[in-house]
N, C-alpha and C positions, 0 to 999 in steps of 0.2 A: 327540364334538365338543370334549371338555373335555381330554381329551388330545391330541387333535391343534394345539391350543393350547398347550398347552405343550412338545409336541415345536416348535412353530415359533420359541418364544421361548429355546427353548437353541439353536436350530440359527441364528437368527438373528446378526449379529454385534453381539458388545457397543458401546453408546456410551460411551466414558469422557473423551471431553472432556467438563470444566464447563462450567457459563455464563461461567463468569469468565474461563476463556481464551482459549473462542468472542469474547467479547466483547473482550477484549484485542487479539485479534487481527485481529476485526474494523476496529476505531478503529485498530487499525495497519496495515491496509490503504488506509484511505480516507483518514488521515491521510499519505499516501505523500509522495515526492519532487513529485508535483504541486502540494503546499503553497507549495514553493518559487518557483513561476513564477505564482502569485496575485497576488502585485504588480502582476508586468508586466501580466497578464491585465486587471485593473482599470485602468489608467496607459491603456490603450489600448483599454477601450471604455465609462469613464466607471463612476460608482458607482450608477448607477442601472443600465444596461444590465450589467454585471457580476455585480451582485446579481440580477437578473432570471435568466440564465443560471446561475447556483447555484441558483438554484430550482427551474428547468426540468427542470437534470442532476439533483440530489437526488429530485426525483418521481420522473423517468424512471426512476434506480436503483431506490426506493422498492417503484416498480410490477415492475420486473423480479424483486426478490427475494421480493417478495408468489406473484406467480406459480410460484416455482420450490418456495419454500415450501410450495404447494398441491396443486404435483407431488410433491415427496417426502412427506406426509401422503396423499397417496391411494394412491403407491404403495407407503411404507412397511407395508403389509397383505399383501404378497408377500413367500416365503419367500426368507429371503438375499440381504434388497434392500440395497445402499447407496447412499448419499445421494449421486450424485455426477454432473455434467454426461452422464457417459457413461448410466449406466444409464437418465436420465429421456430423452435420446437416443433410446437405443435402443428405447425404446417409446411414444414421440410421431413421433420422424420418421424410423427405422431409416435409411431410403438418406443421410439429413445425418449420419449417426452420425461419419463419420470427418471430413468439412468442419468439425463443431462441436468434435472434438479437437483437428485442425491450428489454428483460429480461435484458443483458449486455450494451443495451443503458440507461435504467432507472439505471441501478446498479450502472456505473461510473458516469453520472451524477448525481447522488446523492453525488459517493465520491468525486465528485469535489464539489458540493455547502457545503458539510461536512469541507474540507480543507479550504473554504473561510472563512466559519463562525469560525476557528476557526483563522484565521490569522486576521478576525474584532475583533476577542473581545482579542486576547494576544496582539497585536503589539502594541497599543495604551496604554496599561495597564502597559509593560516590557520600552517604549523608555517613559514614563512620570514619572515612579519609577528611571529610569538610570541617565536621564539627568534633575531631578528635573526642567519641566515643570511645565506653567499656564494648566489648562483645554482647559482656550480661544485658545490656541496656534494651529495651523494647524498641527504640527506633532503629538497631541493625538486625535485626529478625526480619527471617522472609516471609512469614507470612502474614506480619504484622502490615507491611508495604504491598504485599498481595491481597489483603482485605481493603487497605484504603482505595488503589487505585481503584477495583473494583466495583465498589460499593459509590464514589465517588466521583469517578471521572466515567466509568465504562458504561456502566447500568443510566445514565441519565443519557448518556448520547443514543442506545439502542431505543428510547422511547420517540425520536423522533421521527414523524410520519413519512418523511420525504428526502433526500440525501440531500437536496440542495442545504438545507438546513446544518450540514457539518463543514461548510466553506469555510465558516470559521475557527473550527478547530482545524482541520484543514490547513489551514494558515500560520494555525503556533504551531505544529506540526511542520511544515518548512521551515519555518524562522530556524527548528531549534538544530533540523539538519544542515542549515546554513550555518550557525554556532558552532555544530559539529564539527563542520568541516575546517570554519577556521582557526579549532581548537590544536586540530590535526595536522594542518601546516606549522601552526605555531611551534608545536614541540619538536617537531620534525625538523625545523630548520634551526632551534638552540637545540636540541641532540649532534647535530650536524655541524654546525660551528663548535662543540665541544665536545672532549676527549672521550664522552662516548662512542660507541664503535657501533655504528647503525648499520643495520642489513642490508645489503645489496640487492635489489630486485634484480631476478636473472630474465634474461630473454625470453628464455624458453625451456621448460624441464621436459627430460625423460623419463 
């Protein structure tokens, strides 16, 4: 018994993500490009309803990753299991096996054409406000910022074998929602001390 145990733990495949990258990567998930449309979110269903709905979805997740959680612990006891949507699939509900890969292939590539369209319409808008650009000029064209990120930043990170491996972007990836955010208060609080007239968050809309 006691070798069969240990034939399972070599034959098994190693974990060598950390916690810290898991974790990185996590908060660089949830903290995504949906941060950015939080305003409006709020503007249009009040700070009360808004908040209520961040609750809602947070459990909702909470409880979904609880469960999945429970699935890879019970079935982590099988030889040359990995942690992954397909395998826990494959042995809860075999005939959705393939409907639950399509569901996560339409999902991400959604958030990836999400991430693009949002690097076409800011890049060109932020590098022609900074460096008082023409329009004519090639560096405020969108598709000119739509081939660099691409070909530059996006295509070299999809070649890497294992996600632990994007902790790092990962990482300027929060920093730059951290910048974000204290861009956000900044303006907000000299709008607010000055004779600008800033909107009122309401409670709650009907």
């Amino acid at each position: 018994m006691q070798g069969e145990e240990i034939l399972l733990n070599e034959t098994r495949p190693k974990k060598e993500a950390t916690f810290f990258s898991s974790l990185i990567n996590l908060c660089n998930t949830i903290l995504g490009a949906g941060l950015l449309g939080m305003p409006f979110a709020f503007a249009k269903t009040g700070l009360v309803y808004g908040a209520l709905l961040v609750i809602l979805g947070g459990l909702a997740s909470a409880f979904g990753l609880h469960l999945l959680s429970e699935c890879c612990q019970e079935l982590d006891r099988e030889e040359e299991f990995q942690s992954s949507y397909f395998s826990i699939a494959q042995r809860t509900y075999p005939s959705a096996t393939i409907l639950i890969d399509a569901a996560i292939i339409i999902k991400c590539f959604g958030v990836g054409i999400s991430y693009l369209i949002i690097v076409r319409d800011l890049f060109p808008v932020a590098v022609e406000n900074i460096f008082t650009l023409s329009k004519e000029s090639i560096l405020v064209q969108n598709w000119f910022w739509l081939t660099i990120i691409t070909v530059v930043v996006i295509s070299p990170l999809c070649f890497f074998k294992k996600l632990d491996h994007l902790k790092h972007s990962s990482v300027l990836a929060l920093l730059s929602v951290g910048l974000l955010l204290c861009i956000v208060i900044y303006f907000y609080l000299n709008l607010s001390f000055s004779n600008f007239e800033v909107s009122k968050l309401k409670l709650w809309v009907f």
